[in-house]
PyMOL Python script that loads the backbone (N, CA, C, O; Angstrom):
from pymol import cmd

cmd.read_pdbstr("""\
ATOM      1  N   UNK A   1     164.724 -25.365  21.870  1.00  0.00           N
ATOM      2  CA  UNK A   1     165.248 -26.086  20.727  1.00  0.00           C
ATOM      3  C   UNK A   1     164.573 -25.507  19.475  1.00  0.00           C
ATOM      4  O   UNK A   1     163.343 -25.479  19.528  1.00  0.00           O
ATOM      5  N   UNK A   2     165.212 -24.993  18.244  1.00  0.00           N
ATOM      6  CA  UNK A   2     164.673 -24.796  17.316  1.00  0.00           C
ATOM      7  C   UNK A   2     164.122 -25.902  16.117  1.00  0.00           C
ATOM      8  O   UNK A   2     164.032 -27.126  16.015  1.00  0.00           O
ATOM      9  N   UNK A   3     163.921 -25.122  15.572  1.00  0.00           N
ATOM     10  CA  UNK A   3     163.016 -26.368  14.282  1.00  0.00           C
ATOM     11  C   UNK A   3     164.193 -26.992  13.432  1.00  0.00           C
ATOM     12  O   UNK A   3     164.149 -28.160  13.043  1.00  0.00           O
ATOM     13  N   UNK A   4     164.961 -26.372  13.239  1.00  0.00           N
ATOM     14  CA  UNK A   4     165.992 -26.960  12.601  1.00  0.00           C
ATOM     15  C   UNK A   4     166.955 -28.231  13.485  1.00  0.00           C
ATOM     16  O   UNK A   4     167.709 -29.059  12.975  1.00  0.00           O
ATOM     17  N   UNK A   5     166.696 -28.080  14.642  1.00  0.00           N
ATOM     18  CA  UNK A   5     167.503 -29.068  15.668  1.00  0.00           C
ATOM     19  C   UNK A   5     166.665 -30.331  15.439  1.00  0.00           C
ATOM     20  O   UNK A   5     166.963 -31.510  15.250  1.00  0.00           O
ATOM     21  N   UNK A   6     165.705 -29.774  15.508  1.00  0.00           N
ATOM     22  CA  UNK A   6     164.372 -30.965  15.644  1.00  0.00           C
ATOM     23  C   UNK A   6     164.085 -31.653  14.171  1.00  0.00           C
ATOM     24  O   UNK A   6     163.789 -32.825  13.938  1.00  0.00           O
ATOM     25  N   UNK A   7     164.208 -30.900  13.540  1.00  0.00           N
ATOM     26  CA  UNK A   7     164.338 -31.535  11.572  1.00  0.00           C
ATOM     27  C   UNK A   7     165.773 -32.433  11.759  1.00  0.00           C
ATOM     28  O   UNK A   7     165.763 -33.568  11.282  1.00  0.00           O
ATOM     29  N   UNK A   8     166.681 -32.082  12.262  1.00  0.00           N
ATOM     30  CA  UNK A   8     168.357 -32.456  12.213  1.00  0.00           C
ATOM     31  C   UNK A   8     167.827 -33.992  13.293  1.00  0.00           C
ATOM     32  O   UNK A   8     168.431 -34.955  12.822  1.00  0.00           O
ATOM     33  N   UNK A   9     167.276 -34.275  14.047  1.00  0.00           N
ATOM     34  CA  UNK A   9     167.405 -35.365  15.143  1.00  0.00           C
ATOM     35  C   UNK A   9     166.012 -36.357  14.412  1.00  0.00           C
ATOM     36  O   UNK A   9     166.091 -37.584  14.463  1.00  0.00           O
ATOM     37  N   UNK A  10     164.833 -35.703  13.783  1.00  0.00           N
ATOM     38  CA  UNK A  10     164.598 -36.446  13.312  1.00  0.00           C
ATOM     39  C   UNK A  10     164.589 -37.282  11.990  1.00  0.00           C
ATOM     40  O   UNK A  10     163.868 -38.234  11.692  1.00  0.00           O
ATOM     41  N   UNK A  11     165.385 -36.792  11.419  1.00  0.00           N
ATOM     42  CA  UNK A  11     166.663 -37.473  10.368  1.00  0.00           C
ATOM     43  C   UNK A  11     167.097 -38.319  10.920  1.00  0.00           C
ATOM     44  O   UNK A  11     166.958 -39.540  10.851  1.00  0.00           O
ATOM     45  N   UNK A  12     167.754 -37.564  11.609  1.00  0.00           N
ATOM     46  CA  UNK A  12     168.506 -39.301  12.333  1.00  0.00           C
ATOM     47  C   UNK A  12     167.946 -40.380  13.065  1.00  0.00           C
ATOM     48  O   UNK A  12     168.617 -41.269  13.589  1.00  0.00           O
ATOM     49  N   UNK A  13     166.480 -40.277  13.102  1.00  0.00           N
ATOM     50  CA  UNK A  13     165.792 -41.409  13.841  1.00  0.00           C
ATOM     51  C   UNK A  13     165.310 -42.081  12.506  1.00  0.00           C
ATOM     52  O   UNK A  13     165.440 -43.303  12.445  1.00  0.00           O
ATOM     53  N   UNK A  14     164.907 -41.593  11.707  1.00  0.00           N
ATOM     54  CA  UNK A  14     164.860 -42.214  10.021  1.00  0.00           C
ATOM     55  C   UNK A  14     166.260 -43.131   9.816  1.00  0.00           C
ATOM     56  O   UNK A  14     166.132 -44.263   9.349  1.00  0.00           O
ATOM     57  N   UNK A  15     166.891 -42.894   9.985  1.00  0.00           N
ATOM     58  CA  UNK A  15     167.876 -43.558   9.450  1.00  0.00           C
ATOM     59  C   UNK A  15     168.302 -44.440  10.387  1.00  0.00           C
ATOM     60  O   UNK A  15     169.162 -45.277  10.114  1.00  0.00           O
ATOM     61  N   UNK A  16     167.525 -44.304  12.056  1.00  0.00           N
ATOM     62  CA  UNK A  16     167.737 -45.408  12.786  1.00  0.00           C
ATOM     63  C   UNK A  16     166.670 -46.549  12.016  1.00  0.00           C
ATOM     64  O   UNK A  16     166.938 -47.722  11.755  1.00  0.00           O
ATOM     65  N   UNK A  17     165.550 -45.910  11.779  1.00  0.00           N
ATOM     66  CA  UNK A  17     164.765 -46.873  11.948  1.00  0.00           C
ATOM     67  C   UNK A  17     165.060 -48.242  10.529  1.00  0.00           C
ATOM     68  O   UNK A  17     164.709 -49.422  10.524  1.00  0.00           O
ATOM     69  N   UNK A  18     165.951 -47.304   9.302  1.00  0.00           N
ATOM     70  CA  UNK A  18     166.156 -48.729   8.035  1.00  0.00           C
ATOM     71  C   UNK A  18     166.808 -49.679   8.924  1.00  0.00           C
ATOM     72  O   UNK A  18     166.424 -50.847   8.884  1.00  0.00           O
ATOM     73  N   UNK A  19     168.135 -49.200  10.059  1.00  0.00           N
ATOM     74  CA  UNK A  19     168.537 -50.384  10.926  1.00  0.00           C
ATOM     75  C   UNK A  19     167.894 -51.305  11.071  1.00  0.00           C
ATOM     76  O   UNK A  19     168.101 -52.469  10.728  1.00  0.00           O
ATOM     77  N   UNK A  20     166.815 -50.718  11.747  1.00  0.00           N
ATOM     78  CA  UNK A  20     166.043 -51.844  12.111  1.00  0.00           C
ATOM     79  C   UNK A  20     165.275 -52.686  11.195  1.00  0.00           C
ATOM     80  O   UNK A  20     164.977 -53.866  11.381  1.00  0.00           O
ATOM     81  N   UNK A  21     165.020 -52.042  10.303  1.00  0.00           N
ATOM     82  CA  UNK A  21     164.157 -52.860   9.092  1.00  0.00           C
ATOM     83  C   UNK A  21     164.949 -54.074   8.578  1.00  0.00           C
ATOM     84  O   UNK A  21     164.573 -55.198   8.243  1.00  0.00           O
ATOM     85  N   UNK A  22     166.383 -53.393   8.627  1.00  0.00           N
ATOM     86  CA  UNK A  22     167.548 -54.199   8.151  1.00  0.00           C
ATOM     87  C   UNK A  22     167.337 -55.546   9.064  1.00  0.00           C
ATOM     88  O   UNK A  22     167.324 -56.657   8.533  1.00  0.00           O
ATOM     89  N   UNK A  23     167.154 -55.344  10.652  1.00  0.00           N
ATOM     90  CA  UNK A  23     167.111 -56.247  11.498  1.00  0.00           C
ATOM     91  C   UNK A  23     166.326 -57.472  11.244  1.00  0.00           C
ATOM     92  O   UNK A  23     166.551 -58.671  11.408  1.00  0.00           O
ATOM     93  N   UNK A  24     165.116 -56.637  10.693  1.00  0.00           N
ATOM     94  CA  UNK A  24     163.976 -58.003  10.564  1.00  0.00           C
ATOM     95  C   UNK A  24     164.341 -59.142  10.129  1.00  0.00           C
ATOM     96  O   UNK A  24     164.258 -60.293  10.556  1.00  0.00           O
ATOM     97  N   UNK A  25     164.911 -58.477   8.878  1.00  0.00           N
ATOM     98  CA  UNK A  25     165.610 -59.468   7.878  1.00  0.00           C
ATOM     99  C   UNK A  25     166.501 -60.440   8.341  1.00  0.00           C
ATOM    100  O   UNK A  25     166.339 -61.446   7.649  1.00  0.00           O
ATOM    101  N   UNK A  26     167.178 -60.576   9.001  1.00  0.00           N
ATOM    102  CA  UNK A  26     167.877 -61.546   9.987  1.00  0.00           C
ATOM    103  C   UNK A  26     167.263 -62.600  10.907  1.00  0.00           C
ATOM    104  O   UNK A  26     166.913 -62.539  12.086  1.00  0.00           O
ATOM    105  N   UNK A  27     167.233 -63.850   9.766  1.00  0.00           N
ATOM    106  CA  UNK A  27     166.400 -65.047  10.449  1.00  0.00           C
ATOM    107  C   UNK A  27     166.907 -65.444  12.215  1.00  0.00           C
ATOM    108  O   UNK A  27     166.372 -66.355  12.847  1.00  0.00           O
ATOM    109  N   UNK A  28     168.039 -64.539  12.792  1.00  0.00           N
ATOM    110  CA  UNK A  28     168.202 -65.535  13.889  1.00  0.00           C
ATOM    111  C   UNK A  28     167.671 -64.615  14.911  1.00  0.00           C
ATOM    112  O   UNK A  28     168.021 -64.867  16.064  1.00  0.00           O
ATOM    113  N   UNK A  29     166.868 -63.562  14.722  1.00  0.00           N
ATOM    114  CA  UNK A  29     166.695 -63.130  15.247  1.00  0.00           C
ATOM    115  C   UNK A  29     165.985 -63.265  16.918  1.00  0.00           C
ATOM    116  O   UNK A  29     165.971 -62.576  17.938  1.00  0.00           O
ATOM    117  N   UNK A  30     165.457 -64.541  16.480  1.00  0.00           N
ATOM    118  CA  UNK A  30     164.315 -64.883  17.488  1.00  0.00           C
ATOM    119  C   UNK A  30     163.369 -64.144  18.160  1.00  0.00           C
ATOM    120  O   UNK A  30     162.443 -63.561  17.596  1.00  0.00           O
ATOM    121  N   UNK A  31     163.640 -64.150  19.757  1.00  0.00           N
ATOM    122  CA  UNK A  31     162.489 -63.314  20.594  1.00  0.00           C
ATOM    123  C   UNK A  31     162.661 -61.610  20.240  1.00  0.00           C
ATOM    124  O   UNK A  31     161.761 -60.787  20.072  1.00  0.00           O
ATOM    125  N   UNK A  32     164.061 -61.425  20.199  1.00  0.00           N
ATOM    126  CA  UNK A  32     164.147 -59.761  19.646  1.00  0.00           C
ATOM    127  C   UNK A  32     163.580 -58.795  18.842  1.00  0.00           C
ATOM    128  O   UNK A  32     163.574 -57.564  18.851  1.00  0.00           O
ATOM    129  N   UNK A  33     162.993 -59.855  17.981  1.00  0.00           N
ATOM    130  CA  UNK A  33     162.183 -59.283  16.745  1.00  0.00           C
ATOM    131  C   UNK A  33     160.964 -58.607  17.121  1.00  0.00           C
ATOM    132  O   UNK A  33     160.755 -57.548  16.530  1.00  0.00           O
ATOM    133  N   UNK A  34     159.900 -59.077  18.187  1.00  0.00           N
ATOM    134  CA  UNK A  34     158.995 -58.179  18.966  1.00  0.00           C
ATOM    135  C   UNK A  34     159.625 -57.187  19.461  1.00  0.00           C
ATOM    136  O   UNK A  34     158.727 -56.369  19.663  1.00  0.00           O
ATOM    137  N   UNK A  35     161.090 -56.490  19.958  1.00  0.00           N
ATOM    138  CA  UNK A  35     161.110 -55.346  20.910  1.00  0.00           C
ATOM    139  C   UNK A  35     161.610 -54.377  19.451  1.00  0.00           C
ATOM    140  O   UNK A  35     161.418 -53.162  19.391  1.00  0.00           O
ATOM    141  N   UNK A  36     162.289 -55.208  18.309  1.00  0.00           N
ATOM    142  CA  UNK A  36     162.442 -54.264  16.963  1.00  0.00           C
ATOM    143  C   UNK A  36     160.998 -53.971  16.366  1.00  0.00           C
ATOM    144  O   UNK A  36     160.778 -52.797  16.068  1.00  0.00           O
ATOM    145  N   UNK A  37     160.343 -54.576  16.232  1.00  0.00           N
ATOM    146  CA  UNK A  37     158.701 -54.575  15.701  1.00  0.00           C
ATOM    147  C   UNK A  37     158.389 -52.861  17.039  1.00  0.00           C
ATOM    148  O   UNK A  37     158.373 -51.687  16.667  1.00  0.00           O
ATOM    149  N   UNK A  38     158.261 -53.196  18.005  1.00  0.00           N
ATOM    150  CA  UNK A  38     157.838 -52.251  19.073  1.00  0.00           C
ATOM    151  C   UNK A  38     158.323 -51.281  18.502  1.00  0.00           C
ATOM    152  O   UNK A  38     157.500 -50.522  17.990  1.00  0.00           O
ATOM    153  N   UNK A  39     159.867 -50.906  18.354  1.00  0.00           N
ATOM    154  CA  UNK A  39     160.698 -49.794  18.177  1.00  0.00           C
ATOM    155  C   UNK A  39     160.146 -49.540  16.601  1.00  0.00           C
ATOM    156  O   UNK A  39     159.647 -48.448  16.332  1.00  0.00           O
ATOM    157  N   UNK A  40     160.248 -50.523  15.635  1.00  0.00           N
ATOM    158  CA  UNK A  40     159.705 -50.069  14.817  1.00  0.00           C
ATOM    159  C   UNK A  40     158.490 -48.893  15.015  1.00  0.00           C
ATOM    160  O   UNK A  40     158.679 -47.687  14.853  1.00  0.00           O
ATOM    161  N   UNK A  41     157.559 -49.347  15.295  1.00  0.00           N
ATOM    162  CA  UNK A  41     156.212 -48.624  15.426  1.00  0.00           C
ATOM    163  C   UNK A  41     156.361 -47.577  16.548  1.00  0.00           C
ATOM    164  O   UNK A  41     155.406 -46.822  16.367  1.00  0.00           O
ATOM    165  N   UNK A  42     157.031 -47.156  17.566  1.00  0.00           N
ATOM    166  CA  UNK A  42     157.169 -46.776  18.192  1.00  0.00           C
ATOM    167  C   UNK A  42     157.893 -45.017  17.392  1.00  0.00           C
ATOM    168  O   UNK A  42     157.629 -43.842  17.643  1.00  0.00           O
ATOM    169  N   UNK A  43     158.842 -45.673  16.410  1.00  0.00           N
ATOM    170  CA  UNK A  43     159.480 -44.497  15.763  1.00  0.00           C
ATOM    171  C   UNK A  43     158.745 -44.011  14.867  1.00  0.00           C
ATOM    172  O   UNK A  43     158.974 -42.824  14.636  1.00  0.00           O
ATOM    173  N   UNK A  44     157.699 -44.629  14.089  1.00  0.00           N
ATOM    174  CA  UNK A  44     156.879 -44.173  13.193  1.00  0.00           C
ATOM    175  C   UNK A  44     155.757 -43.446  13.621  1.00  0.00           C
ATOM    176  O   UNK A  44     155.123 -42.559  13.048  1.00  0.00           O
ATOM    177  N   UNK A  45     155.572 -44.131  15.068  1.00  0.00           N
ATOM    178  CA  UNK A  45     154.621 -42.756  15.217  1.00  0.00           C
ATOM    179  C   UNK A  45     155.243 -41.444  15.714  1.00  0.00           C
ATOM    180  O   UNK A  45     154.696 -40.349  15.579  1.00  0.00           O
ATOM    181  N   UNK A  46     156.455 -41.650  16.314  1.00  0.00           N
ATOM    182  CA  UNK A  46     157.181 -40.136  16.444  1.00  0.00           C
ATOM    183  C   UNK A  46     157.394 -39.639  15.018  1.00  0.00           C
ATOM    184  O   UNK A  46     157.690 -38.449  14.905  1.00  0.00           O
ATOM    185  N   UNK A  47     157.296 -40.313  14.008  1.00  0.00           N
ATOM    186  CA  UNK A  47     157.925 -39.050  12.734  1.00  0.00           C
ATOM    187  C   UNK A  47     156.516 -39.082  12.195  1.00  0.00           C
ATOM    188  O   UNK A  47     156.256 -38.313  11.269  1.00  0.00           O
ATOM    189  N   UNK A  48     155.607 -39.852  12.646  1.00  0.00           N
ATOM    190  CA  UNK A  48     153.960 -38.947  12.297  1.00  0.00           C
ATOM    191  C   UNK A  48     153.476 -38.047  13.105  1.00  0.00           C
ATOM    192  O   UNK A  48     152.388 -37.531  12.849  1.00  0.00           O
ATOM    193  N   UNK A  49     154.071 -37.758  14.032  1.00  0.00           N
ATOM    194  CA  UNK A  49     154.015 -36.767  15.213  1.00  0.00           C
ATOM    195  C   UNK A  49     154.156 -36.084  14.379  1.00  0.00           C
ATOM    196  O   UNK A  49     153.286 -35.644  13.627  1.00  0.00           O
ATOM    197  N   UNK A  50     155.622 -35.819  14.367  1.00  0.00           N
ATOM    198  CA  UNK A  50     156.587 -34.737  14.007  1.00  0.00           C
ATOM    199  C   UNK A  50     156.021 -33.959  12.914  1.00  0.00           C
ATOM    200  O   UNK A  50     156.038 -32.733  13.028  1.00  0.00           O
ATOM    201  N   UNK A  51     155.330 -34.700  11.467  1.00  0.00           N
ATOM    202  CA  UNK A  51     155.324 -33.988  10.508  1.00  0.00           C
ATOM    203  C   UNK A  51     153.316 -33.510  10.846  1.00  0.00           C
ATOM    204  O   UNK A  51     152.827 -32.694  10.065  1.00  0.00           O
ATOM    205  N   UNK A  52     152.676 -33.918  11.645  1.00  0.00           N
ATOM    206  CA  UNK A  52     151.703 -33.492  11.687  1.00  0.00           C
ATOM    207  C   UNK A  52     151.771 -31.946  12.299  1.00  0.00           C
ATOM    208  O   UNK A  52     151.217 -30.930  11.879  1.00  0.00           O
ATOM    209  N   UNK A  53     152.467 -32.094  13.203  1.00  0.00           N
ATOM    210  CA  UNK A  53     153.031 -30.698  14.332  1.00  0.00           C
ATOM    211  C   UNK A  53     153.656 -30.275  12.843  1.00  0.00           C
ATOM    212  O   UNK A  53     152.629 -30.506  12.205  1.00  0.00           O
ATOM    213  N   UNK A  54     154.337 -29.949  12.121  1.00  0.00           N
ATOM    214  CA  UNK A  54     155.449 -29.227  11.280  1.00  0.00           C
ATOM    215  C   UNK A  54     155.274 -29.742   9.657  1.00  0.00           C
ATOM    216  O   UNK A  54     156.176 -30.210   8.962  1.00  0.00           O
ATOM    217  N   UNK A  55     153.931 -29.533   9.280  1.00  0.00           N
ATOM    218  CA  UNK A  55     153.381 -30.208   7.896  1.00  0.00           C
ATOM    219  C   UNK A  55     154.098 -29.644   6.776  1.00  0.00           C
ATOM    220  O   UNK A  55     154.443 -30.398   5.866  1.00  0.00           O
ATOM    221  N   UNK A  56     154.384 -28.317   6.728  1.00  0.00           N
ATOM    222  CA  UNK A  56     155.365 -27.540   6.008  1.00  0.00           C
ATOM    223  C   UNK A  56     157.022 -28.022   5.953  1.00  0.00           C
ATOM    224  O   UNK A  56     157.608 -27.779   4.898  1.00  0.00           O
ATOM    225  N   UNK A  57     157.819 -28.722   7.095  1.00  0.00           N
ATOM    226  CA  UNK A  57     158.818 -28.417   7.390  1.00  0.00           C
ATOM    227  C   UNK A  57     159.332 -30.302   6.532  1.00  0.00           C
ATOM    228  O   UNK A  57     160.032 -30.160   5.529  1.00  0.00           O
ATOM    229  N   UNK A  58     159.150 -31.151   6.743  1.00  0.00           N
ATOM    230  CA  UNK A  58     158.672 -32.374   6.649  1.00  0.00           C
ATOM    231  C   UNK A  58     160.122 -32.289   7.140  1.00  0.00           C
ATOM    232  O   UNK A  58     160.511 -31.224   7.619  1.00  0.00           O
ATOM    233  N   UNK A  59     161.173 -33.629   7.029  1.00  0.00           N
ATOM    234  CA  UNK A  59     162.427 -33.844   7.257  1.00  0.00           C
ATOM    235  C   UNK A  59     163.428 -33.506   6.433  1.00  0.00           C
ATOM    236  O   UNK A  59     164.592 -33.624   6.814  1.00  0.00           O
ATOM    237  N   UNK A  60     163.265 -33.259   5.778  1.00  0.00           N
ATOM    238  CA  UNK A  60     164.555 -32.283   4.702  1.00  0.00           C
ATOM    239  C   UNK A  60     165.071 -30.780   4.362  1.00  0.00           C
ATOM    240  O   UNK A  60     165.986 -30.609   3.556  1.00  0.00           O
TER     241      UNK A  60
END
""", "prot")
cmd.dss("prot")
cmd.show_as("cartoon", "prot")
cmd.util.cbc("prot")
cmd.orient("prot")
């Protein structure tokens, strides 16, 4: 896989993750809100992965 595939997919996990931010915001959320919280943090440390591995390349 090149760097550009990998810049291209993690874009799109950025833009999963406002979803979810969006989610929080939704009082009915109830018990779900821990497995969005998880995913939250879960994706943030993949795109602190990402730009530590590729400090030059960042997502754009």
């Amino acid at each position: 896989m090149d760097i550009q595939t990998i810049k291209e997919r993690v874009a799109l996990v950025e833009t999963k993750r406002e979803y979810l931010l969006s989610l929080l915001e939704q009082p009915n959320l109830g018990t779900l809100r821990v497995d969005v919280n998880q995913a939250l943090e879960e994706m943030d440390d993949l795109i602190d992965e990402f730009r530590r591995t590729f400090p030059q390349t960042g997502t754009n």
